[in-house]
C-alpha positions in Angstrom: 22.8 -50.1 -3.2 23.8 -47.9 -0.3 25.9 -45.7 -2.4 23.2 -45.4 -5.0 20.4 -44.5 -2.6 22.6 -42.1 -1.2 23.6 -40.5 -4.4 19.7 -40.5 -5.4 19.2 -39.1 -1.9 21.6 -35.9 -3.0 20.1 -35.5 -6.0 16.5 -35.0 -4.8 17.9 -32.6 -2.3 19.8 -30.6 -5.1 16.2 -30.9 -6.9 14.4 -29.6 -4.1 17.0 -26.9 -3.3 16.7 -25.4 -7.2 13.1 -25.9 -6.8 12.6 -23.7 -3.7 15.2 -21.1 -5.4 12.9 -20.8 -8.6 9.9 -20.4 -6.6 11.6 -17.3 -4.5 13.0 -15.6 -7.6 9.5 -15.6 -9.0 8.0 -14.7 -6.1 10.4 -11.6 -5.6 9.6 -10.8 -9.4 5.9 -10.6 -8.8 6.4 -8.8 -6.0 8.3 -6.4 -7.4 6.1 -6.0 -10.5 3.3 -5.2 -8.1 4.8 -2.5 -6.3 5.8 -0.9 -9.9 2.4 -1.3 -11.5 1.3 1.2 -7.8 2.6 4.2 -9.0 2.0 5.3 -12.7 -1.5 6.4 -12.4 -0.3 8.4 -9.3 2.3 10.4 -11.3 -0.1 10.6 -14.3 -2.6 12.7 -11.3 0.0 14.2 -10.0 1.8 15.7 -13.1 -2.0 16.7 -14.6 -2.8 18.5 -11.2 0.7 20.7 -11.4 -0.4 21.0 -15.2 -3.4 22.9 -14.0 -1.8 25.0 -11.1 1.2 26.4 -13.1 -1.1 29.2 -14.7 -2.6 30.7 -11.4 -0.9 29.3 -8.6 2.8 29.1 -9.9 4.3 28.7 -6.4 1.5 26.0 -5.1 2.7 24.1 -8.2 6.8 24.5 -7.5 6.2 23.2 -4.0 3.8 20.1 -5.4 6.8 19.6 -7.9 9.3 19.5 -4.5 7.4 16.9 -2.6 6.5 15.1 -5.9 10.4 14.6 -6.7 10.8 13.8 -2.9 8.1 11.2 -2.9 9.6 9.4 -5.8 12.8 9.9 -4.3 11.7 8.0 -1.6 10.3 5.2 -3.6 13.5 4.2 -5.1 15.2 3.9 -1.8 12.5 1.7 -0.5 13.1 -0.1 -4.2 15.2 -2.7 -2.5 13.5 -3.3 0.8 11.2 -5.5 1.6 9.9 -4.3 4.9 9.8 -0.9 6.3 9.1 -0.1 10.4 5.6 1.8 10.7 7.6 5.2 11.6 9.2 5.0 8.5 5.9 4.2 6.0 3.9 7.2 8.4 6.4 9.2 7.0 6.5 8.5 3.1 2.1 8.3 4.2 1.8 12.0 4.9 4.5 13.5 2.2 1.8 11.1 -0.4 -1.1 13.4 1.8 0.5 16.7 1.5 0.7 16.3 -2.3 -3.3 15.2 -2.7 -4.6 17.9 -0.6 -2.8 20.0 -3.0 -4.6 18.3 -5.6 -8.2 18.0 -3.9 -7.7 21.1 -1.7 -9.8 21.8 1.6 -12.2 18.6 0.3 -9.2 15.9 1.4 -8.8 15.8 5.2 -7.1 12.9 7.3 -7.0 11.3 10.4 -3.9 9.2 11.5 -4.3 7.3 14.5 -1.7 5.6 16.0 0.7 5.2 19.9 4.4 5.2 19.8 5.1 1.7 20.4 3.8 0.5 17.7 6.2 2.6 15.2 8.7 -0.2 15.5 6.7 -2.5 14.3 7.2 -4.1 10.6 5.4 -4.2 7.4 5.8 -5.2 4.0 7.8 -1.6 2.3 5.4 1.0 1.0 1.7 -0.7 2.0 0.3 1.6 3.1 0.1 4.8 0.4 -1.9 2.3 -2.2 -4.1 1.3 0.6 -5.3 5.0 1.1 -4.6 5.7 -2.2 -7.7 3.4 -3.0 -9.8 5.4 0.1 -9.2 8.4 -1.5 -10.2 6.9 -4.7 -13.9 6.0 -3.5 -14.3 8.5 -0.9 -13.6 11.9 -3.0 -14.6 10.7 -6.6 -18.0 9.5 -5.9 -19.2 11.7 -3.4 -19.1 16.4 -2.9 -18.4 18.2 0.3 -15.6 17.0 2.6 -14.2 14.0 2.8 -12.0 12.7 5.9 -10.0 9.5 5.4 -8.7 7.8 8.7 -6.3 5.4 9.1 -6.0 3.7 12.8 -3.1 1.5 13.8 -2.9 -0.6 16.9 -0.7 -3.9 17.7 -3.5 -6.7 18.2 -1.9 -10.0 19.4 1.1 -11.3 17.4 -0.2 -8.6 14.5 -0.2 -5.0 13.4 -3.8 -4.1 12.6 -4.8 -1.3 10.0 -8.1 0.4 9.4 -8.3 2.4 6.7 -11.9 4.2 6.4 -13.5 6.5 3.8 -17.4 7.4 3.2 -19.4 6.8 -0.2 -22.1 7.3 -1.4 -23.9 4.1 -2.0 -26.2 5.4 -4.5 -23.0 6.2 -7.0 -20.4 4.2 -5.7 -20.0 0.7 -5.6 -16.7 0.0 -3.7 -16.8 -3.8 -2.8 -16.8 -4.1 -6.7 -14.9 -2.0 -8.2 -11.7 -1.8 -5.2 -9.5 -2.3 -8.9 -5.7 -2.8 -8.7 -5.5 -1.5 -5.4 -6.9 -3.8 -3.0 -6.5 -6.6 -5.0 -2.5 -6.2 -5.6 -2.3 -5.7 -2.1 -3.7 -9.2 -1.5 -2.0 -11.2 -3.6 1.2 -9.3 -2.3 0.1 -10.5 1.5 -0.6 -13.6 -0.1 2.8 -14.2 -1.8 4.8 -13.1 1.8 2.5 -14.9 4.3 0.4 -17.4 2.2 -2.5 -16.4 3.5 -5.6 -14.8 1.9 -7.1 -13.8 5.2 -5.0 -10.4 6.0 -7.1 -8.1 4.1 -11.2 -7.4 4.6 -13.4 -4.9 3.1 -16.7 -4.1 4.2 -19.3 -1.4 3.8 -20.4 -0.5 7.2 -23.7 2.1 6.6 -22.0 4.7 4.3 -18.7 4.0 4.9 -15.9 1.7 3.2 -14.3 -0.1 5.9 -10.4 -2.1 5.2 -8.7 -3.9 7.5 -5.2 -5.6 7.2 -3.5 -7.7 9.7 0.5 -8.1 9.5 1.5 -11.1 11.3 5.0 -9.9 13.3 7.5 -12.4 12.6 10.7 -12.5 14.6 
């Protein structure tokens, strides 16, 4: 009996340990299918905006091709990581800026806010572009004039805290309902590393779209 409950013991254990392997595998698939589903539509922009330049503004359109081959460059490096320190995604954040203000011209201005202590910090590998990807989304496409997107970092607690902020208009616009695959592929990915749905809130706040994200810091 002793021998038997230990072998059944084993067994459940080997169960268990297969169990918690399948369960990360698919994890890291979905995860990984997330981040590839983030960048078509970008390249898509991005190759109709040169499209447009090459006739009058051949050299604007050489340079957007330079930073567009570095961005992607960047992206396949940052293929096998799963976190990234907050110096490195600032960096990969304004080379994604340069090339939509070449796109949207003097409309697109930003505001990155941040201290230097907090660019050691750690998140999950290229969060933030599709988070202001999705503020440039709403803030330039539904409204005219200028448009200024900010993006404020601070360490709160045990977490690193973004805001992300862009206007709307709330008489076109309807940002809380149509955030699309952005937002939402950003939660499930915080969902599937933390397993928690509370790390990402949107809010309208007068005419502005507000969204927050909190990354816990684990050791």
């Amino acid at each position: 009996m002793m021998s038997l409950l230990w072998h059944t013991q084993e067994e459940q254990q080997a169960m268990n340990e297969r169990k918690a392997e399948a369960e990360r595998l698919e994890k890291e698939a979905e995860l990984s299918k997330i981040r590839q589903q983030m960048q078509p539509h970008f390249l898509f922009n991005s190759l109709n905006s040169i499209s447009a330049l090459i006739g009058n503004q051949p050299e604007k359109a050489r340079h957007m091709i330079q930073q567009l081959s570095d961005f992607f460059r960047g992206t396949l490096k940052k293929d096998d990581q799963q976190w990234s320190t907050l110096e490195e995604e600032m960096q990969y954040l304004r080379l994604y800026l340069d090339i939509e203000k070449v796109r949207f011209g003097h409309r697109l201005q930003s505001e990155l806010t941040y201290t230097d202590d907090v660019l050691s910090l750690k998140l999950p590998a290229m969060l933030l572009q599709p988070v202001v990807e999705n503020a440039i989304k709403f803030g330039l496409y539904d409204t005219t004039g200028d448009v200024i997107i900010s993006l404020e970092v601070a360490k709160e607690n045990k977490y690193l805290k973004i805001i992300v902020k862009n206007p709307f208009d709330p008489e076109t616009s309807q940002p809380l309902k149509g955030t699309g695959f952005g937002l939402s592929s950003i939660q499930r990915r915080l969902y599937l590393l933390f397993g928690r749905q509370d790390l990402l809130k949107a809010v309208k706040d007068q005419n502005h779209f507000i969204t927050t994200i909190f990354i816990p810091q684990i050791k």
